[in-house]
C-alpha positions as CSV (number, residue, x, y, z in Angstrom):
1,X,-54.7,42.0,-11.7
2,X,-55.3,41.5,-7.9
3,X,-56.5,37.7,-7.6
4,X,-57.0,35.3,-4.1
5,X,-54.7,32.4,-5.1
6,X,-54.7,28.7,-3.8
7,X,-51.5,26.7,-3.9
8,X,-51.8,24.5,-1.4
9,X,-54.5,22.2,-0.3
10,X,-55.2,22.3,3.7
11,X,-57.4,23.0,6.7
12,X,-59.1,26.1,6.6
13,X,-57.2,28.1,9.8
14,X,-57.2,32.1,10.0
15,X,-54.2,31.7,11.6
16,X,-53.0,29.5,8.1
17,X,-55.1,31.7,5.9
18,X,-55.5,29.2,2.1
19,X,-55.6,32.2,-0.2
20,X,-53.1,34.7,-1.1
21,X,-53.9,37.7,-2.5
22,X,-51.6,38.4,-5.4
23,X,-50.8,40.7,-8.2
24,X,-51.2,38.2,-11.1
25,X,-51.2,38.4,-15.0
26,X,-54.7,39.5,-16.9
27,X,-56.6,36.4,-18.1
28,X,-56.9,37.0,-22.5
29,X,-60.0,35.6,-23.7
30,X,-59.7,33.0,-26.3
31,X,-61.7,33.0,-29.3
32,X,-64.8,31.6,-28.4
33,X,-64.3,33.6,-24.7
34,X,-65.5,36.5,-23.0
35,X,-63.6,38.5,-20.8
36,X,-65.5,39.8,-17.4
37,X,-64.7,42.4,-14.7
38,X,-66.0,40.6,-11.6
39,X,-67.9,42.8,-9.7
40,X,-68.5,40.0,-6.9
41,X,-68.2,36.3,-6.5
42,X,-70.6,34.4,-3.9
43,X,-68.8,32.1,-1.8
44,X,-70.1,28.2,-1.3
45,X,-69.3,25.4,0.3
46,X,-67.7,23.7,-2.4
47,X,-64.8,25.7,-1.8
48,X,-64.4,24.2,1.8
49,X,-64.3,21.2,-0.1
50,X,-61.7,21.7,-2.9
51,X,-59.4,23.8,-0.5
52,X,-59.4,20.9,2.2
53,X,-59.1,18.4,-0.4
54,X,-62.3,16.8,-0.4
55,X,-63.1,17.0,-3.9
56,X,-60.4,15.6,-6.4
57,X,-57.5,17.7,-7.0
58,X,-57.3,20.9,-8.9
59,X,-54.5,21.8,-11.0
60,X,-52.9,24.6,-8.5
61,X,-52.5,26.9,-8.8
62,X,-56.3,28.0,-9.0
63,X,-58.5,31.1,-8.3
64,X,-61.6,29.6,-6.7
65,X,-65.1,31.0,-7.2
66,X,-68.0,29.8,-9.3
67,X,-70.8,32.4,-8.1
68,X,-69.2,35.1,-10.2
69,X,-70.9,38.0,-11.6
70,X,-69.5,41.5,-13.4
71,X,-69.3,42.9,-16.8
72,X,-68.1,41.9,-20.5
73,X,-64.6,44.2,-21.5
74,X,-63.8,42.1,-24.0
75,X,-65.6,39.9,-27.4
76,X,-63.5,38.0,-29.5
77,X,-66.5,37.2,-31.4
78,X,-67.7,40.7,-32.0
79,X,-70.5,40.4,-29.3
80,X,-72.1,37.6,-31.4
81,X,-73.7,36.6,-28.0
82,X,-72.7,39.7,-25.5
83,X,-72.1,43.4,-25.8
84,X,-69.4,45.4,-24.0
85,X,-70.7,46.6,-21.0
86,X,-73.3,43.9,-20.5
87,X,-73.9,42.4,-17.2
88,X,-73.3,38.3,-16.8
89,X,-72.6,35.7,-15.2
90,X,-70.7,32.5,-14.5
91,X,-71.4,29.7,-12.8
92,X,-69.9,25.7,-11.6
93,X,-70.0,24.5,-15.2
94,X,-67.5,26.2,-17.3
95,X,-67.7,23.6,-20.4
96,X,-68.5,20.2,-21.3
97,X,-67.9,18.3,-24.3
98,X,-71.2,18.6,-25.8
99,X,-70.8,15.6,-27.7
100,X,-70.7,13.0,-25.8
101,X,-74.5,10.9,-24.7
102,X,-75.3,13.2,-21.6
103,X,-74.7,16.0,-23.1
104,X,-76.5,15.2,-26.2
105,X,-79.6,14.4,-23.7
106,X,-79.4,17.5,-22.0
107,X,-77.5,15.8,-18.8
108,X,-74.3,17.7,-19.7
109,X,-74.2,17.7,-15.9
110,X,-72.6,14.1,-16.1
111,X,-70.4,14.8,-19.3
112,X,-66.8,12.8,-18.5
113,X,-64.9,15.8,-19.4
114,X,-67.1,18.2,-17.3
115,X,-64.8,20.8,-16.3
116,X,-65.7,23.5,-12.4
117,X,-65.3,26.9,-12.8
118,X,-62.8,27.8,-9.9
119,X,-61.4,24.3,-9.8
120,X,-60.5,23.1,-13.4
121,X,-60.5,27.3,-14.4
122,X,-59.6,30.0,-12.9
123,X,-62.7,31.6,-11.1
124,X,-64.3,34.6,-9.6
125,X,-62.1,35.5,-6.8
126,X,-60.1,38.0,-8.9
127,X,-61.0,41.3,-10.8
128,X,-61.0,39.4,-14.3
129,X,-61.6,36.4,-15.9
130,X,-62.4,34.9,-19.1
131,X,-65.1,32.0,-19.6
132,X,-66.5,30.4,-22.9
133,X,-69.8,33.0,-24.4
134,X,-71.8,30.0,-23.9
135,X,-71.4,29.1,-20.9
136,X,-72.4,32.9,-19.4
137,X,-75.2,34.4,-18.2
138,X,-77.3,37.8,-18.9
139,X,-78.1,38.5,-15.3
140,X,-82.1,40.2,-15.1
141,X,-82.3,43.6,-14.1
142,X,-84.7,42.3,-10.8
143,X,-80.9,42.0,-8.7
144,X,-78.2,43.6,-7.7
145,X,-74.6,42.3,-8.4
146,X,-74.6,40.9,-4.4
147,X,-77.6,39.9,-5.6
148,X,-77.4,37.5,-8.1
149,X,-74.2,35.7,-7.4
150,X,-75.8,33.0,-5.2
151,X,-78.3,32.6,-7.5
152,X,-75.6,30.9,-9.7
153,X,-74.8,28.3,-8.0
154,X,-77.1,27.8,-4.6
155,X,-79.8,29.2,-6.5
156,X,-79.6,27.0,-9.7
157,X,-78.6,24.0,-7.7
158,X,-81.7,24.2,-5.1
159,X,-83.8,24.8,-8.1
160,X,-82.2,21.1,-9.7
161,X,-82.8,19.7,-6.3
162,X,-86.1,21.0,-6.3
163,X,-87.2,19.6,-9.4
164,X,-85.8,16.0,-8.3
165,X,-87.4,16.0,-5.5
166,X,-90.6,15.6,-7.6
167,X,-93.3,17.1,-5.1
168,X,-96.9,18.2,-6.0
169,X,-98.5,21.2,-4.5
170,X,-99.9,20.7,-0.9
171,X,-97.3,17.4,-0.2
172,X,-94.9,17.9,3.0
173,X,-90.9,18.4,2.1
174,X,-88.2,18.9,4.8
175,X,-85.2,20.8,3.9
176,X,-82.0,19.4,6.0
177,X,-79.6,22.1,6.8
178,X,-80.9,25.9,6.2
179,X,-77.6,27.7,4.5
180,X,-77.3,29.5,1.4
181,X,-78.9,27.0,-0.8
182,X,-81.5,26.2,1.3
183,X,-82.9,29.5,2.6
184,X,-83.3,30.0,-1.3
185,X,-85.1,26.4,-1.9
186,X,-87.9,27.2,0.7
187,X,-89.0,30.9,-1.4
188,X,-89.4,28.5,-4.3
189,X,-91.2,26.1,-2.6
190,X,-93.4,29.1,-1.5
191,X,-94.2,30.3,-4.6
192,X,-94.6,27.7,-6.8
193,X,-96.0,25.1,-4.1
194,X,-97.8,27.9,-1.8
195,X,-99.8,25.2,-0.5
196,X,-97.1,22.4,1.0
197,X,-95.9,22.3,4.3
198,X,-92.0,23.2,4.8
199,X,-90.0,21.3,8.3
200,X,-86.7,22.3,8.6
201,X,-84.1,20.4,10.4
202,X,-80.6,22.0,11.9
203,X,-78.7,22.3,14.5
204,X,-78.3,26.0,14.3
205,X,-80.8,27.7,16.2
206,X,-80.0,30.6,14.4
207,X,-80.8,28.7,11.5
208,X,-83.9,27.7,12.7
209,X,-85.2,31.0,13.7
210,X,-84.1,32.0,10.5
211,X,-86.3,28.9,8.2
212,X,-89.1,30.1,10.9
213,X,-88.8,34.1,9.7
214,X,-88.9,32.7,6.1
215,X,-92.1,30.6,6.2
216,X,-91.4,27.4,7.6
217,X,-94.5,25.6,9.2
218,X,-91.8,23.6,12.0
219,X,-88.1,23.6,12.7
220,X,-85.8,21.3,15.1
221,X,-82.7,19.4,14.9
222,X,-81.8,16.4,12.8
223,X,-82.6,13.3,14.8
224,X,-86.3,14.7,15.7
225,X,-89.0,13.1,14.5
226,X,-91.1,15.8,11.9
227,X,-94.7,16.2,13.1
228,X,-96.0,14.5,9.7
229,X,-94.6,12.1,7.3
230,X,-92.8,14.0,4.1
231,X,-93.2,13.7,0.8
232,X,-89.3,14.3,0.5
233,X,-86.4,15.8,1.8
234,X,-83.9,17.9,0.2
235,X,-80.2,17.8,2.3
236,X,-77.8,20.3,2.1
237,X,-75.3,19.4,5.1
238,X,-72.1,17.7,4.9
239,X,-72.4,15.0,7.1
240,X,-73.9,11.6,6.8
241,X,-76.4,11.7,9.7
242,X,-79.2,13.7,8.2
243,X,-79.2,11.8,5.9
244,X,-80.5,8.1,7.9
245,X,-82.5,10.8,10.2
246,X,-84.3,11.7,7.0
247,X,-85.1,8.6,5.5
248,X,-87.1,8.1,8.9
249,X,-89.4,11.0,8.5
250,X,-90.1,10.4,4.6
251,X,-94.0,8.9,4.2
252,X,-94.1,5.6,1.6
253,X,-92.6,5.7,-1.6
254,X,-90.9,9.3,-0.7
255,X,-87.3,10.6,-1.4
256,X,-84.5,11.8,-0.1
257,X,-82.3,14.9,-2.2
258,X,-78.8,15.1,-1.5
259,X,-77.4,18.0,-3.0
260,X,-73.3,18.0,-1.5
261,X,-70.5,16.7,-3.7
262,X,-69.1,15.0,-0.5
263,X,-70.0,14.1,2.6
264,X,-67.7,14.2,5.8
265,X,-65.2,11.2,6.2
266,X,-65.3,11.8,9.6
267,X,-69.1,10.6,9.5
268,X,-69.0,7.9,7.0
269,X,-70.3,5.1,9.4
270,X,-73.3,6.7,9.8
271,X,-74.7,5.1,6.5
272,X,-73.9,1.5,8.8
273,X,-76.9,3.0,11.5
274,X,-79.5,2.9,8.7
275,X,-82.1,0.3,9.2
276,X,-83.8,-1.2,6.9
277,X,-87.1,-2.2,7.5
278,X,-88.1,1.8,9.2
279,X,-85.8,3.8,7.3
280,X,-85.2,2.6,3.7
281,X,-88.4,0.2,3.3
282,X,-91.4,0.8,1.6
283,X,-90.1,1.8,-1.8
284,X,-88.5,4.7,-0.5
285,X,-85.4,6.3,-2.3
286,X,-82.1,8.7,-2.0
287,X,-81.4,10.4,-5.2
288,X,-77.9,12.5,-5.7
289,X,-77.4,15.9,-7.2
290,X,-74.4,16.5,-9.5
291,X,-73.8,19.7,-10.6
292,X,-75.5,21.7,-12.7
293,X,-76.8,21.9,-16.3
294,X,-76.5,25.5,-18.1
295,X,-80.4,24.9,-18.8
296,X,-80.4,24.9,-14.4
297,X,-78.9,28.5,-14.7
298,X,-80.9,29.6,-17.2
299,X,-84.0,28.4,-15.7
300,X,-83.8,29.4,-12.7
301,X,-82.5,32.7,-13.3
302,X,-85.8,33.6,-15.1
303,X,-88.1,32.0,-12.4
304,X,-86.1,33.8,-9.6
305,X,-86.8,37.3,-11.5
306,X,-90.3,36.8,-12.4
307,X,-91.3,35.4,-8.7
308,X,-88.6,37.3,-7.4
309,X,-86.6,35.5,-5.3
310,X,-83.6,37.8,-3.9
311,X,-81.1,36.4,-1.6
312,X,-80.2,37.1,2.2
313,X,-76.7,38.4,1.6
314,X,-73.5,39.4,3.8
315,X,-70.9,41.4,2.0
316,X,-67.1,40.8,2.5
317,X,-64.6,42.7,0.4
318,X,-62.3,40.4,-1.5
319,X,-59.1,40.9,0.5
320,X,-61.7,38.9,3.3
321,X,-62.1,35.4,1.4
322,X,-59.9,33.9,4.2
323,X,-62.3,35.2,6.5
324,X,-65.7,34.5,4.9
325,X,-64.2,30.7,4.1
326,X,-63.6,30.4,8.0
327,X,-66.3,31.1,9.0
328,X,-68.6,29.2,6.6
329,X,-66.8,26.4,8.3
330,X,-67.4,27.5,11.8
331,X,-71.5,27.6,10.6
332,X,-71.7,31.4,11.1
333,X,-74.3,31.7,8.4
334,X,-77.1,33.4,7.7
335,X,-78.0,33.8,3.8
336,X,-75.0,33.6,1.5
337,X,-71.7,35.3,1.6
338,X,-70.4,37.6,-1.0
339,X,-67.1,38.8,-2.4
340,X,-67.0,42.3,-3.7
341,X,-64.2,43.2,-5.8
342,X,-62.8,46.8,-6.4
343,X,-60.9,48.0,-8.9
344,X,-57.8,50.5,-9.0
């Protein structure tokens, strides 16, 4: 099969492109395993991450992608979950333990043996792949392929940052950086929060124009002051500094959502600006997001087909990842970015 390869760790450079595209053998589903035919795989920042080595290691070589969505040709179970031909799809978590406290708790999102679909398995940026029946998903019949891959992972992510950020209908939030997660968070907080007030803060001003277009009451860079106190602020950047610049505009007792596996080494003394008494006083609190929970997926999955939430998409075929990984770093976005794969 035709896969986009990583071997090496590295910049992300057109001119030095990470991925090869390779003829490669077909993945052969295990017992307990499916095998899909990706259709399309979204692609997210985590990538930038793990291919630039901010996340640790992979064991290269690895096909990235963990938005990946297609269609069962294989059961080794007899289709005691899925059915040939039925649509699913995969998403960060590929399997935990299941045994161990978090997962028993429903946190399998913090299980020590946690393992990343496209980073400790091979992912979506391929024609196949094979992933564990219970860690797939029925996709609804509400999206399209394009459609529903970022709903796998910046979809069910915003929704887990959504829920921590523990808000009540009519309270302020601010939503730091306006990429693929976030221009998904704000339809949420639409529908099921139709009476707070959303403040955006980039420094896009395509970005801006875009939270504007999608229902945001205010939008302006990150060290601006927000024209009321919020209740919290979910951040989806890579840097440090919105993150101090947040904690400013947050009203007593509020909270600040970091959903990023890693911020920018580049900008780790920001966190050395932050002062005390006006920015983290008053009870005020910054909560992480790690990963996801199948439950996450699940979840949100439903809620995005019932309200429906559908994604702003730009379609690149898979031959392109290079391409679509550059210039997610160079900030040319506007909704998500999507692989499509075609088959011979």
């Amino acid at each position: 099969m035709k896969a986009m390869l990583l071997r090496h760790l590295g910049p992300i450079q057109l001119n030095r492109p990470p991925l090869n595209l390779q003829n490669v053998p077909d993945p052969i589903p295990a017992e307990d395993e499916i095998l899909i035919k990706i259709s399309c795989c979204g692609v997210c920042h985590t990538e930038l991450d793990e291919i630039e080595g901010r996340l640790p290691p992979p064991k290269l070589p690895v096909i990235p992608g963990h938005q990946v969505v297609g269609t069962v040709a294989e059961c080794r179970r007899s289709g005691k979950t899925f059915r040939i031909g039925e649509r699913v799809g995969v998403a960060w978590i590929n399997s935990a333990c299941g045994k161990c406290s978090f997962c028993l708790s429903g946190q399998e999102n913090l299980c020590p043996t946690f393992r990343a679909t496209g980073k400790d398995a091979n992912g979506g940026y391929a024609e196949y792949m094979t992933v564990g029946e219970d860690f797939a998903y029925r996709i609804p019949d509400a999206f399209s392929d394009a459609e529903a891959a970022p709903l796998l992972c910046a979809g069910a992510i915003g929704y887990r940052s959504l829920r921590l950020a523990q808000i009540k209908d009519g309270e302020s939030i601010g939503l730091a950086g306006f990429g693929a997660s976030a221009h998904l968070v704000i339809k949420m907080i639409r529908s099921r929060y139709p009476k707070s007030r959303v403040f955006v803060f980039s420094r896009s001003d395509t970005e801006k124009q875009f939270a504007l277009e999608l229902g945001a009451s205010w939008a302006g860079n990150y060290d601006e002051r927000s024209p009321e106190k919020l209740r919290s602020v979910i951040d989806t950047t890579p840097a440090w500094m919105p993150i101090v610049k947040a904690l400013g505009n947050l009203e007593p007792g509020g909270r600040v959502v970091v959903n990023a596996i890693r911020k920018e080494e580049s900008d780790k003394n920001a966190l050395l600006q932050l002062n005390y008494p006006s920015d983290l006083w008053m009870e005020k609190e910054i909560q992480s997001v790690a990963n996801v929970t199948r439950a996450d997926v699940q979840e949100f999955l439903t809620l995005a087909s019932i309200i429906p939430i559908k994604p702003e998409v730009g379609l690149y075929p898979l031959e392109e990842a290079n391409e679509a990984l550059t210039e997610l770093k160079e900030r040319k976005i506007h909704g998500a970015k999507v692989l499509t794969v075609r088959h011979s």
